[in-house]
Biopython code that builds the backbone (N, CA, C, O; Angstrom):
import numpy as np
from Bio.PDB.StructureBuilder import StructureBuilder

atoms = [
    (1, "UNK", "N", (-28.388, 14.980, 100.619)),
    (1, "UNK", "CA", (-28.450, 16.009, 99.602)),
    (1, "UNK", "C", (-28.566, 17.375, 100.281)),
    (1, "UNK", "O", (-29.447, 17.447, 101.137)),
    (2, "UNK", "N", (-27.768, 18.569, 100.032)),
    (2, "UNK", "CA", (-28.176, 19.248, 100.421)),
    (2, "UNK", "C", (-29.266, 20.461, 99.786)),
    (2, "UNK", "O", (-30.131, 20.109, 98.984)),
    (3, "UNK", "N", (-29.173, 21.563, 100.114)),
    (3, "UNK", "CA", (-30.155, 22.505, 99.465)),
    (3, "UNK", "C", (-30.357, 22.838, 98.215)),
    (3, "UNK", "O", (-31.360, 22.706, 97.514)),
    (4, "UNK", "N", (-29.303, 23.291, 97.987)),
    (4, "UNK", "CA", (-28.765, 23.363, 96.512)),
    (4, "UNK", "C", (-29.106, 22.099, 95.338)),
    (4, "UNK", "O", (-29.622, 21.994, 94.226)),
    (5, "UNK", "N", (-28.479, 21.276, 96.336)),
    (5, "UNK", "CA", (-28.759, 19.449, 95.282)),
    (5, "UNK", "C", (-29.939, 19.286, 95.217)),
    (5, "UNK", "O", (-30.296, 18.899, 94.104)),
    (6, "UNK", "N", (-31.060, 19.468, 96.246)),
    (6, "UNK", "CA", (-32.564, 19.298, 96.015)),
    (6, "UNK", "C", (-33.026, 20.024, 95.267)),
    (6, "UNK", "O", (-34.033, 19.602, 94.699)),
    (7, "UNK", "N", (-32.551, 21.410, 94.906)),
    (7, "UNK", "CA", (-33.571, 22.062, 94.492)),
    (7, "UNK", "C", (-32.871, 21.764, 92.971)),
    (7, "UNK", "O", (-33.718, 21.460, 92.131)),
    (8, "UNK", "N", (-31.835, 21.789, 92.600)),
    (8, "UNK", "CA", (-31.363, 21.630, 91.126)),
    (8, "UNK", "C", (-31.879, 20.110, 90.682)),
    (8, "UNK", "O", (-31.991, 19.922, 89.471)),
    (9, "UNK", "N", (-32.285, 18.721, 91.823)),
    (9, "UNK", "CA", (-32.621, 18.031, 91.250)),
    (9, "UNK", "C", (-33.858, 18.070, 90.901)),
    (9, "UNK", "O", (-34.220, 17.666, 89.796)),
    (10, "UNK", "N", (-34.858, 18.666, 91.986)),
    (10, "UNK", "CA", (-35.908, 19.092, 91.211)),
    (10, "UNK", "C", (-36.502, 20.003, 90.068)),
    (10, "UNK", "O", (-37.608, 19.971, 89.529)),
    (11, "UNK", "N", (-35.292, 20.916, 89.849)),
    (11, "UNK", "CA", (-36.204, 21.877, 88.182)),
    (11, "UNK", "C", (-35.384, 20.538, 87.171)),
    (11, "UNK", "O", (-35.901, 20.682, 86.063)),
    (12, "UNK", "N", (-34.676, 19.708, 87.106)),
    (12, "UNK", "CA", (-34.224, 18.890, 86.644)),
    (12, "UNK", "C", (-35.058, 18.228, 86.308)),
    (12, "UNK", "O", (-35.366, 18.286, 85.117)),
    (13, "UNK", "N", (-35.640, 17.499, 87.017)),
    (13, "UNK", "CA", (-36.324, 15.982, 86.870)),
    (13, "UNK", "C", (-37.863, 16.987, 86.618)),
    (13, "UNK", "O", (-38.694, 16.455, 85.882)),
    (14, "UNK", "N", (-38.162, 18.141, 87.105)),
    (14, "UNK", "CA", (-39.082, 18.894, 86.206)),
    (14, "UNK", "C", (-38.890, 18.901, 84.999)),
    (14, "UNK", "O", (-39.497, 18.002, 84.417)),
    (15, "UNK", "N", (-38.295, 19.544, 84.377)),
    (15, "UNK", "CA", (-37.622, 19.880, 83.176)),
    (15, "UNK", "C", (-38.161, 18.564, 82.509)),
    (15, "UNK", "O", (-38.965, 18.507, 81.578)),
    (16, "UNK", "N", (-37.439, 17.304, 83.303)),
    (16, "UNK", "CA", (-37.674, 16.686, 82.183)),
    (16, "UNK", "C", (-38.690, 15.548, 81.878)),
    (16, "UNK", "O", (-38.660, 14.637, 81.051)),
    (17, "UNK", "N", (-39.853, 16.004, 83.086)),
    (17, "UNK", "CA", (-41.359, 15.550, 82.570)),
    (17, "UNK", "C", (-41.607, 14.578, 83.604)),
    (17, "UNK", "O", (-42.553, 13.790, 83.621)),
    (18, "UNK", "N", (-40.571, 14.702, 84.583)),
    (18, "UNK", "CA", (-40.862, 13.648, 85.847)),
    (18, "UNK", "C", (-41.807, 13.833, 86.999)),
    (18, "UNK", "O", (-42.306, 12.934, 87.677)),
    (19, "UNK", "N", (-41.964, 15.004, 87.110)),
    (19, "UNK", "CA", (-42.971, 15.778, 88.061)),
    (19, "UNK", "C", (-44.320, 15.378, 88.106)),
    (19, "UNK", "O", (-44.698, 14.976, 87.006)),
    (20, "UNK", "N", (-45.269, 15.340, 89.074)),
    (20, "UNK", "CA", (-46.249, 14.668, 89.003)),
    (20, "UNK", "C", (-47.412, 15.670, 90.372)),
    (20, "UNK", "O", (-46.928, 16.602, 91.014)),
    (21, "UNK", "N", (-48.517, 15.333, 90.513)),
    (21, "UNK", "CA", (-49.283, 16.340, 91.318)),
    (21, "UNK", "C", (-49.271, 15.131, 92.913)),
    (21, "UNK", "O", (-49.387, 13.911, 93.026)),
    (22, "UNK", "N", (-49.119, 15.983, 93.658)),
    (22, "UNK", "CA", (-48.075, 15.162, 94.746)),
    (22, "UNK", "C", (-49.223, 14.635, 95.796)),
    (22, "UNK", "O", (-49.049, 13.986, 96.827)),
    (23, "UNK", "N", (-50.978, 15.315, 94.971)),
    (23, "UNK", "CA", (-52.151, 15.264, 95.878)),
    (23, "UNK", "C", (-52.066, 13.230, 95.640)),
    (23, "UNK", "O", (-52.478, 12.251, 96.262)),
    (24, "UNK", "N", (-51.546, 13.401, 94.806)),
    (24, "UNK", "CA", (-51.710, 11.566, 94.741)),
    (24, "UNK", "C", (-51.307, 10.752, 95.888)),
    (24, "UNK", "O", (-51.946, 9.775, 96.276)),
    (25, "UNK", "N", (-49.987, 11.280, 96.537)),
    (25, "UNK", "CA", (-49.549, 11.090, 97.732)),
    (25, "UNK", "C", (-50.388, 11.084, 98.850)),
    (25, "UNK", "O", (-50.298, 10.208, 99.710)),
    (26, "UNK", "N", (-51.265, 12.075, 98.906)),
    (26, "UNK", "CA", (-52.057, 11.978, 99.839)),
    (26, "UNK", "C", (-53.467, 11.744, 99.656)),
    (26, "UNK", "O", (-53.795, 12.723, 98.987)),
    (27, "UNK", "N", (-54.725, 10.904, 99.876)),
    (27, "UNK", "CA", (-56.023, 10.387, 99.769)),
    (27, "UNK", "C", (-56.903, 11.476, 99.898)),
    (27, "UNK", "O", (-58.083, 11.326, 99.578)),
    (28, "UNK", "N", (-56.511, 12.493, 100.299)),
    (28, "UNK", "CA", (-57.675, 13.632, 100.838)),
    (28, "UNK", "C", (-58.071, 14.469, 99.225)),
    (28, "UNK", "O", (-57.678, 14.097, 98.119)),
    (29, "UNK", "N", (-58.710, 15.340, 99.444)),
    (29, "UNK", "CA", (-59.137, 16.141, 98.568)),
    (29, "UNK", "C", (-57.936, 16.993, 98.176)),
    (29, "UNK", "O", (-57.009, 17.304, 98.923)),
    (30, "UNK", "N", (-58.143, 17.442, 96.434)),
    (30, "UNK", "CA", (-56.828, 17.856, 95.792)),
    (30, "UNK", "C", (-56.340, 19.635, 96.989)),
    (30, "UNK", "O", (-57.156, 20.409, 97.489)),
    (31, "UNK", "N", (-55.258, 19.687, 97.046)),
    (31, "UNK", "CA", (-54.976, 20.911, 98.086)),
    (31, "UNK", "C", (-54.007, 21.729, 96.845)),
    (31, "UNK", "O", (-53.097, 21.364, 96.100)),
    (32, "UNK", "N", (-54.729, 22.998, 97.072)),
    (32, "UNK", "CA", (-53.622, 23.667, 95.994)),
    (32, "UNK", "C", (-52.767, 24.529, 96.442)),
    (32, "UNK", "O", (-52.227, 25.352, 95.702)),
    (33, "UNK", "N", (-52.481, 24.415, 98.071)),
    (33, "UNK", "CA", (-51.810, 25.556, 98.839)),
    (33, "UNK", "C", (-50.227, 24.592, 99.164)),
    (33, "UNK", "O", (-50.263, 23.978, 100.230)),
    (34, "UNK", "N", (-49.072, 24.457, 98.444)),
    (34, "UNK", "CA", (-47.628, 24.414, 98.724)),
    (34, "UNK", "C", (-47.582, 23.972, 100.220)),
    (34, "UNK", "O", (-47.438, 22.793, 100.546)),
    (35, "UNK", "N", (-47.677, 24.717, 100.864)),
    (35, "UNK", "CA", (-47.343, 24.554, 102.835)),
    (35, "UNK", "C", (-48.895, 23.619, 103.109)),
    (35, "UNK", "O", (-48.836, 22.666, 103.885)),
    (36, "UNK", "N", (-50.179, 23.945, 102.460)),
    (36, "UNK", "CA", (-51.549, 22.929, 103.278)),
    (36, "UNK", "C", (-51.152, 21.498, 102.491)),
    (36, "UNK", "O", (-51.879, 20.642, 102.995)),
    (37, "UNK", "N", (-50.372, 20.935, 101.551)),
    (37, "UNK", "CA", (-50.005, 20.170, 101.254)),
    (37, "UNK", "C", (-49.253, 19.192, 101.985)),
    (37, "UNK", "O", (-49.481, 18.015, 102.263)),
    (38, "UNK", "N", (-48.019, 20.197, 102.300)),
    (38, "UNK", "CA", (-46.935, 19.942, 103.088)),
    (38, "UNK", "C", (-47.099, 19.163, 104.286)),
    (38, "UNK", "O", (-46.470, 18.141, 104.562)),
    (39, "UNK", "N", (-48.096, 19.785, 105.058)),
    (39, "UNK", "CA", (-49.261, 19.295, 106.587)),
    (39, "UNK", "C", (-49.677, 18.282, 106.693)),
    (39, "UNK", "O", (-49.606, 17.517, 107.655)),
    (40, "UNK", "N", (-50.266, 18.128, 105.504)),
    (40, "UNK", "CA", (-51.445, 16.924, 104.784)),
    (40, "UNK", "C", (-50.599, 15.821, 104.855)),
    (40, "UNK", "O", (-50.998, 14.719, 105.229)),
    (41, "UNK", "N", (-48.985, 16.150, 104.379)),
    (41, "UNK", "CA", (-48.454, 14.955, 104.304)),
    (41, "UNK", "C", (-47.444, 14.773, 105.460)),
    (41, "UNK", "O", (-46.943, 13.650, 105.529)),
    (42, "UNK", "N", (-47.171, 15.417, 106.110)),
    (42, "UNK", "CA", (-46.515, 15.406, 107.476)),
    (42, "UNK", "C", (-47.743, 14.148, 108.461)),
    (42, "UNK", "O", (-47.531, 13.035, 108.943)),
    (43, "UNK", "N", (-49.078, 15.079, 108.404)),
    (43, "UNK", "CA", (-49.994, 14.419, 109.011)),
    (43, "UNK", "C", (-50.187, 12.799, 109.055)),
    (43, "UNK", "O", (-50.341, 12.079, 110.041)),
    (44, "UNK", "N", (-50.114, 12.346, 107.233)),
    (44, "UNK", "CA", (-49.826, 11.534, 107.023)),
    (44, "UNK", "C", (-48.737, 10.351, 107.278)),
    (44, "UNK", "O", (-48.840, 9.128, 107.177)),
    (45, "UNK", "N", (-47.425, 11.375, 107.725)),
    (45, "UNK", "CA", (-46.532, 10.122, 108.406)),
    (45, "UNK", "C", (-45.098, 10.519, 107.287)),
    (45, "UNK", "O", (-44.272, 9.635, 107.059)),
    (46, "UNK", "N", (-44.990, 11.528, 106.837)),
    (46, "UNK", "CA", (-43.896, 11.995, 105.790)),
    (46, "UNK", "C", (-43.063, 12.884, 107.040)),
    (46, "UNK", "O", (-43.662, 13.334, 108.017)),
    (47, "UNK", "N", (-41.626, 13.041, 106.827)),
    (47, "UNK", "CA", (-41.421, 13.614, 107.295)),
    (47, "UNK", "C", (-40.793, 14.678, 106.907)),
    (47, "UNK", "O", (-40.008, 14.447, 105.988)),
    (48, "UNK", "N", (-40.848, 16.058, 107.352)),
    (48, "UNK", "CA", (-40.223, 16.915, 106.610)),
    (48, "UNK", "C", (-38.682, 17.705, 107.220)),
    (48, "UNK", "O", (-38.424, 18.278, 108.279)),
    (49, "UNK", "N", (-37.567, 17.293, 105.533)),
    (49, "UNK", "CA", (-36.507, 17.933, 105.688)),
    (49, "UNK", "C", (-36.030, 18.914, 105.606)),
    (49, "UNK", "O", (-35.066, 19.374, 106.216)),
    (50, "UNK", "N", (-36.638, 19.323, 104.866)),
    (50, "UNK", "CA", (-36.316, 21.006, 104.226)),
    (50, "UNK", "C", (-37.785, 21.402, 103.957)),
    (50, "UNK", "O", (-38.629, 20.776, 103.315)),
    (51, "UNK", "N", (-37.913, 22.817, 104.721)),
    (51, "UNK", "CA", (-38.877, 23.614, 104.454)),
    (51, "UNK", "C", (-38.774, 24.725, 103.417)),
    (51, "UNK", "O", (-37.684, 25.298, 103.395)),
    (52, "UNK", "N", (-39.734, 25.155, 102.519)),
    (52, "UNK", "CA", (-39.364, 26.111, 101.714)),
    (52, "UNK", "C", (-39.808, 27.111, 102.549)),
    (52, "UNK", "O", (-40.893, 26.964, 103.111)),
    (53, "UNK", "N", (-39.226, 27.989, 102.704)),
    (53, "UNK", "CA", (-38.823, 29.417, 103.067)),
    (53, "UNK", "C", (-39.322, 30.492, 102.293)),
    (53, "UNK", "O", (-39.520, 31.579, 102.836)),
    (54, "UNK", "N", (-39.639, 30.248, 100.607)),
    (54, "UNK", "CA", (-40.124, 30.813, 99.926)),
    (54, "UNK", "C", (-40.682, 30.492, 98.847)),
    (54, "UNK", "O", (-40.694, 29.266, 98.738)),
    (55, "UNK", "N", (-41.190, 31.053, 97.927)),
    (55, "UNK", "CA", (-42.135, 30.494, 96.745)),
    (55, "UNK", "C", (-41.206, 29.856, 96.277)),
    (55, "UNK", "O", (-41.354, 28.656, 96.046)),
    (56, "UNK", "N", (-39.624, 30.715, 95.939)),
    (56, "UNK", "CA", (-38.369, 30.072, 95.125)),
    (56, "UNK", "C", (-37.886, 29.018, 95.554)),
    (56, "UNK", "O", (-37.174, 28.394, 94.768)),
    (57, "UNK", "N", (-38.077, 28.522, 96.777)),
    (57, "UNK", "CA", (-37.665, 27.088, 97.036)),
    (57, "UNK", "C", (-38.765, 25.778, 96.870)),
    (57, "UNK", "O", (-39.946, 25.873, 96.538)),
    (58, "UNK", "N", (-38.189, 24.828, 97.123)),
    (58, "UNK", "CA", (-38.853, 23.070, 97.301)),
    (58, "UNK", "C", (-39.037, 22.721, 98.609)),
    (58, "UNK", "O", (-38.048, 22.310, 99.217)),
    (59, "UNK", "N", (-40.179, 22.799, 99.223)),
    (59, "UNK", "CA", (-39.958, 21.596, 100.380)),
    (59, "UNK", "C", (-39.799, 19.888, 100.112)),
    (59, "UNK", "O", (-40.456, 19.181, 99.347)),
    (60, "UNK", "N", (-39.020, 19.626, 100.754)),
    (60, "UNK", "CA", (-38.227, 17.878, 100.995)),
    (60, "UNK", "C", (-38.906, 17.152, 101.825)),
    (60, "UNK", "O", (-39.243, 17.432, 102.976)),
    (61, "UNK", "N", (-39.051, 16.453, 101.374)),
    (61, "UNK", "CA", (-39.841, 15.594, 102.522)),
    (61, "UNK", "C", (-39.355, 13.974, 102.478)),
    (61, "UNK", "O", (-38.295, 13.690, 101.920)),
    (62, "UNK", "N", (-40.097, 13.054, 103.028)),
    (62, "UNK", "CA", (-38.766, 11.412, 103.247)),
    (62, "UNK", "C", (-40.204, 10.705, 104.170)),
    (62, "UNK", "O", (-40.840, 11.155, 105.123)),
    (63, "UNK", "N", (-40.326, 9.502, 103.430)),
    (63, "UNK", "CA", (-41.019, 8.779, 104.053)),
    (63, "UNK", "C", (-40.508, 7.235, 103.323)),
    (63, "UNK", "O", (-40.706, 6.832, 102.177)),
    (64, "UNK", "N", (-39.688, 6.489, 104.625)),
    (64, "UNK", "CA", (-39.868, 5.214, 103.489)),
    (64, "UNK", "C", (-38.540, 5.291, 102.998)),
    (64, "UNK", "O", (-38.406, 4.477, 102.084)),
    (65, "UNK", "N", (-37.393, 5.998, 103.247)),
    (65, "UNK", "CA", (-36.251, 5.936, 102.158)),
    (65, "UNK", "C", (-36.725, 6.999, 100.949)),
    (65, "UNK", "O", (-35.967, 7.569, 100.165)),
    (66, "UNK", "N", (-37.979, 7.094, 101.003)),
    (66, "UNK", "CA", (-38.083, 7.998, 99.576)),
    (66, "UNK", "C", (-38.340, 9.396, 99.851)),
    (66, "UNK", "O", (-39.134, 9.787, 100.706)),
    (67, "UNK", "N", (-37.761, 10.011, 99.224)),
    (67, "UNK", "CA", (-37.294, 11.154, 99.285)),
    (67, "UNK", "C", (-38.315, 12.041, 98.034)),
    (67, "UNK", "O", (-38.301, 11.588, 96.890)),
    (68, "UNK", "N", (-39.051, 13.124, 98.301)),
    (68, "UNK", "CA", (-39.736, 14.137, 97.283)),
    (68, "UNK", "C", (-39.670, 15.343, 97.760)),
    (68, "UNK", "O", (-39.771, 15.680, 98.940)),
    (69, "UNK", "N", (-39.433, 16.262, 96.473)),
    (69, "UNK", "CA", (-39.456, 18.151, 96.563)),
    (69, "UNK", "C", (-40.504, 17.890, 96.240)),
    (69, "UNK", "O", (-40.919, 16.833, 95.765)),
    (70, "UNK", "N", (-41.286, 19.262, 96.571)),
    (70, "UNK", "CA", (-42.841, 19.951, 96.349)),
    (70, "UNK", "C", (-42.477, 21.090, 96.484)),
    (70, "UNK", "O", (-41.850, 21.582, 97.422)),
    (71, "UNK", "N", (-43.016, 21.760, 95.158)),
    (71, "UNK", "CA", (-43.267, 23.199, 95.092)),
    (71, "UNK", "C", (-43.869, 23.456, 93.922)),
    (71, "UNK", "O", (-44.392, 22.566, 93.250)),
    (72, "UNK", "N", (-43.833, 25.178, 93.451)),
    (72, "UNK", "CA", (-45.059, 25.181, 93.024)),
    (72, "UNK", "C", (-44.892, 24.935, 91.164)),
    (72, "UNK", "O", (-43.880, 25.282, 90.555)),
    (73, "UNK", "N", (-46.017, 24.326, 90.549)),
    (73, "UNK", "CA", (-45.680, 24.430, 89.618)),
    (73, "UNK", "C", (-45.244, 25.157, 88.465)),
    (73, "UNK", "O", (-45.532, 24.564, 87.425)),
    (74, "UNK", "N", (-44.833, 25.905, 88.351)),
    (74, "UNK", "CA", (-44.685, 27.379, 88.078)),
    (74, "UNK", "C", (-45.872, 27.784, 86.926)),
    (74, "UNK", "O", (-45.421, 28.468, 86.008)),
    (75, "UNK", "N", (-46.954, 27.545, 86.862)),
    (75, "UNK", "CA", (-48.207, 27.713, 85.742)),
    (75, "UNK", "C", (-49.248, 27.757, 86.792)),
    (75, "UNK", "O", (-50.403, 27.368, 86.621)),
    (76, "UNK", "N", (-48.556, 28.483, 88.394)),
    (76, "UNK", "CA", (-50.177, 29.092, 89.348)),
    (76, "UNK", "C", (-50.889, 28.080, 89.262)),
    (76, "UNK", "O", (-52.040, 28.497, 89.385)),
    (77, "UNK", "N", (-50.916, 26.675, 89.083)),
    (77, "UNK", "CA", (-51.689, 25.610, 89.449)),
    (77, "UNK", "C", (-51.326, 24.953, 90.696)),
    (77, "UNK", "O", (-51.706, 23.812, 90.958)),
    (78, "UNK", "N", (-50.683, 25.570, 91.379)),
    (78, "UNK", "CA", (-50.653, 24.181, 92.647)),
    (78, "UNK", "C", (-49.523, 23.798, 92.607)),
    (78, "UNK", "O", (-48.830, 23.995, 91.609)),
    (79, "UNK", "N", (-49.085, 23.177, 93.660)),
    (79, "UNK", "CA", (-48.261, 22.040, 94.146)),
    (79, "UNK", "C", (-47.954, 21.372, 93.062)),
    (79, "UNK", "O", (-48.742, 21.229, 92.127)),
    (80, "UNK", "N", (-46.679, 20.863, 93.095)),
    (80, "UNK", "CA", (-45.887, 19.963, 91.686)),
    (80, "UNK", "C", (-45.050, 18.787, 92.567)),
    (80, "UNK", "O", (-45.003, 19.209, 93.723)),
    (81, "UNK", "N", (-44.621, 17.961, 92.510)),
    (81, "UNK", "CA", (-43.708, 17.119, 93.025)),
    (81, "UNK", "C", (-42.703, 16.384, 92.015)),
    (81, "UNK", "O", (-42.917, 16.405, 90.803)),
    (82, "UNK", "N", (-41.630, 15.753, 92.556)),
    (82, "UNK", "CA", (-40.693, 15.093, 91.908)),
    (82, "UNK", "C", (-39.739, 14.520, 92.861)),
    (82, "UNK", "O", (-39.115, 15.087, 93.758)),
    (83, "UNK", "N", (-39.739, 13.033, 92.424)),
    (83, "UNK", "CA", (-39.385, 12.094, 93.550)),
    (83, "UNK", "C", (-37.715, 12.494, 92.885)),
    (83, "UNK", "O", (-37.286, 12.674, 91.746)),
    (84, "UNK", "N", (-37.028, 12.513, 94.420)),
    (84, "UNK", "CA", (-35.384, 12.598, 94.190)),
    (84, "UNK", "C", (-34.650, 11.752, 94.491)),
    (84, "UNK", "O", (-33.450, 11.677, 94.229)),
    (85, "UNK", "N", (-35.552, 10.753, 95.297)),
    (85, "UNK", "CA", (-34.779, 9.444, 95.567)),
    (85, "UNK", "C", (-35.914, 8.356, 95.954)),
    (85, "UNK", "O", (-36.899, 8.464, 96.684)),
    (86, "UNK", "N", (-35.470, 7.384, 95.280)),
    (86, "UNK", "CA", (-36.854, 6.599, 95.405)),
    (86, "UNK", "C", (-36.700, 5.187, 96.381)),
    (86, "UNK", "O", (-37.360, 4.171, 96.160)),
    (87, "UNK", "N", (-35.891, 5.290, 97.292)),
    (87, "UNK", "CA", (-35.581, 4.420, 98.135)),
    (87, "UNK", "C", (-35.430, 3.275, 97.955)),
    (87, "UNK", "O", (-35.454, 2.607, 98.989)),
    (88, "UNK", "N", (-35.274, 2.728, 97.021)),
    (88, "UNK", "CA", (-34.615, 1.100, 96.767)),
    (88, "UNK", "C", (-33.499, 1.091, 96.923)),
    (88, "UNK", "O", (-33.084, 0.198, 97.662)),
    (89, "UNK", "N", (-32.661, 1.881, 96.428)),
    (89, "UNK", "CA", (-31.333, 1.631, 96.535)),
    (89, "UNK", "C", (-30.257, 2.872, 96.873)),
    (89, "UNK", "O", (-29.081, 2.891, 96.510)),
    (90, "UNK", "N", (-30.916, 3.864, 97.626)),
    (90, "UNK", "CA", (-30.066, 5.076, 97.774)),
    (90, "UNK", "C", (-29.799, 5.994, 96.805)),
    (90, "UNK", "O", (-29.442, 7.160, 96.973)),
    (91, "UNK", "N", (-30.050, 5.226, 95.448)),
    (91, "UNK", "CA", (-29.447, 6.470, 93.998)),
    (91, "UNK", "C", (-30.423, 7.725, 93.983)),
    (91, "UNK", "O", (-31.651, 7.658, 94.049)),
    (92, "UNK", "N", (-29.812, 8.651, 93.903)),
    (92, "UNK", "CA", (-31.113, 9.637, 93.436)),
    (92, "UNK", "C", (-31.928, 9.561, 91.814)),
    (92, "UNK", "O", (-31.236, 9.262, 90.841)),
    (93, "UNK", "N", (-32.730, 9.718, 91.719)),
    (93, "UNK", "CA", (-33.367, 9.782, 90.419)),
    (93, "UNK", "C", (-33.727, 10.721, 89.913)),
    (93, "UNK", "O", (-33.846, 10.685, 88.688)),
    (94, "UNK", "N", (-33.984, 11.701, 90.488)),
    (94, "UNK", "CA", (-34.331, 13.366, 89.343)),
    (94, "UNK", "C", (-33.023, 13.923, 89.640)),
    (94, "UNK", "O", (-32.251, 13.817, 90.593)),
    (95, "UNK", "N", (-33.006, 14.615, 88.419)),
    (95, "UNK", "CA", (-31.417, 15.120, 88.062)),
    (95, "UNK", "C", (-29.840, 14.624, 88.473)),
    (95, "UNK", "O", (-28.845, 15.271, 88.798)),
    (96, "UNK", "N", (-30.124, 12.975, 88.281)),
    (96, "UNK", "CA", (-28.933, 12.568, 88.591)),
    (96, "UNK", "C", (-28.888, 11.033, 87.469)),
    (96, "UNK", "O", (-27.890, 10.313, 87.447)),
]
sb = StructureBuilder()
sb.init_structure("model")
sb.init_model(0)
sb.init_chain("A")
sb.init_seg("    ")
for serial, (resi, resn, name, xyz) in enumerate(atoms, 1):
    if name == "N":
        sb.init_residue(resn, " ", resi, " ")
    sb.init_atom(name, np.array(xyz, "f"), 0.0, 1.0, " ", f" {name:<3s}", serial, name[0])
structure = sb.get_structure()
């Protein structure tokens, strides 16, 4: 997927109620900082594809075949996520 495809699948699969708080992903205490998230889950063993560059983008990340954007929720609460591919079978699942 490239840049474009991640980020349209994520206000997508936002949009349409798929999004979820991505601290679930990780066991530690809830993090409401976009990039101290990002760390948390790198640390964890995620790896990251795409960095957001700016508030307006998603960071990508892939652990497992599965594929998730994180960024922010746009309601100044924190970190948002939405899985774009959920690794069973290669299909993407938000906005596709």
């Amino acid at each position: 997927m490239t840049r474009e495809q991640t980020e349209t699948a994520w206000t997508t699969g936002n949009r349409a109620g798929d999004g979820y708080d991505p601290n679930d992903e990780h066991g530690g205490d809830a993090i409401d900082d976009c990039d101290e998230l990002v760390a948390a889950l790198v640390a964890d063993g995620w790896t990251l594809v795409h960095r957001a560059d700016s508030t307006d983008e998603i960071a990508v990340l892939e652990a497992g075949g599965r594929v998730i954007g994180i960024g922010g929720d746009g309601a100044g609460r924190g970190p948002w996520a939405v899985v774009l591919d959920d690794g069973t079978d290669g299909r993407e699942v938000a906005g596709g």
